[in-house]
N, C-alpha and C positions, 0 to 999 in steps of 0.2 A: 610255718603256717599256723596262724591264731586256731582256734575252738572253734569259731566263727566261721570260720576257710573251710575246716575241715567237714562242720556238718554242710554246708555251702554246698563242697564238691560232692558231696556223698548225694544229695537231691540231685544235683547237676544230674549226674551219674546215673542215678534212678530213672527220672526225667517224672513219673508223677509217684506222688508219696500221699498219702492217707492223714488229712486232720480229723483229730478226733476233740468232740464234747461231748457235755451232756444235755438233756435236755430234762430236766425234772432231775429223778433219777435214771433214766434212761440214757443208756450211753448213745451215742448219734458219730458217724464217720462218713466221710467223704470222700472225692479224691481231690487232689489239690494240683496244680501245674507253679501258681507262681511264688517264687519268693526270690527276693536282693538283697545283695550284700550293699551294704552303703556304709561309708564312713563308720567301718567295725561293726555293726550291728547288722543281722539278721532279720530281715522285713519280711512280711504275710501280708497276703491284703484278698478281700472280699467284699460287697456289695453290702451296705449297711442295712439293705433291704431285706437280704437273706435271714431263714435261720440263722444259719452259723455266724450269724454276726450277734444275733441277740444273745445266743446259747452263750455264746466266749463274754458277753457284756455280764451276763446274768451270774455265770459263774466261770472266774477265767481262768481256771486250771485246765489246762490241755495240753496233748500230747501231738506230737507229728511221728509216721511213723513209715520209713521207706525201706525197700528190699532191693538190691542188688547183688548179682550172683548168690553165691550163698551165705552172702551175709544180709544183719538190717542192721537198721539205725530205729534208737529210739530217742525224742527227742522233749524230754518237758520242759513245761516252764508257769508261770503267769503270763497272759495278754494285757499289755500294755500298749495300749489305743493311743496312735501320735497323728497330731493335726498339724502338719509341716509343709506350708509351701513348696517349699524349696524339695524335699522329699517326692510330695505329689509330681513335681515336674520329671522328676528323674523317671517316675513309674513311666511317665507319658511318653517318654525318649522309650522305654522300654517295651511296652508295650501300646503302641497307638493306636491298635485298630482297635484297643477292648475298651482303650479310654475315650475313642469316640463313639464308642455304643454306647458307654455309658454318660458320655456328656449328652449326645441326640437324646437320651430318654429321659434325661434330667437325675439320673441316677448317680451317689456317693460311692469314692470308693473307699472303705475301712482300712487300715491300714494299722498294724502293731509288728510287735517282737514279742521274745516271751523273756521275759525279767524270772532271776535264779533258775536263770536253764541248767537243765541236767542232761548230756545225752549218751548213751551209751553203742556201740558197735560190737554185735556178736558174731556170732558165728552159730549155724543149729544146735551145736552144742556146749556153744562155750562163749565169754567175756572177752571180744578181743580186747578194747578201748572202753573208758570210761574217764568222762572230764565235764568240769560244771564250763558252760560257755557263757 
């Protein structure tokens, strides 16, 4: 299983996990539901409209962060914003009823990964895993 796989299944697992930015200096979190695995890389996606889309443009250090059982996952990286047809469509197969509310309202969907990801897998007191994905 890649880096990739592994924080993959650990979201899976989760089912929703926490994006966080900043906004100024003010840190800002959320909750998150989607992200895909595609051709090795690890996808996020949000409305270009939102905050958090500006916040990750403005400044795109961010972290993802989910808990299962008594473990989490922490996951960093850079956001690196990809404008891929072929990407878009797969979202659409994945998710259609979000991609036609956002196509009815004329709304973008954002779309990145996070470049020199780092993530780590604890435990409350301890380091289980740690690998750059």
């Amino acid at each position: 299983m890649s880096h990739a796989e592994k924080v993959s299944a650990f979201l899976d697992q989760a089912k929703v996990f926490y994006f966080l930015t900043t906004d100024g200096t003010q840190p800002k979190g959320r909750p998150f539901g989607f992200h895909m695995l595609y051709e090795g890389k690890l996808y996020f996606g949000c409305g270009t409209f939102k905050n958090v889309f500006r916040q990750l443009t403005a400044n795109p250090q961010v972290e993802v962060l989910a808990m299962q059982g008594e473990e989490f996952l922490r996951y960093d990286g850079t956001a690196k914003i990809v404008k891929d047809d072929a990407l878009l469509r797969k979202v659409r197969e994945v998710m259609p009823e979000i991609m036609g509310l956002y196509d009815s309202n004329g709304w973008e969907m954002g779309l990145f990964y996070l470049e020199n990801g780092h993530a780590e897998i604890r435990g409350l007191f301890d380091l289980k895993e740690e690998f750059d994905v």
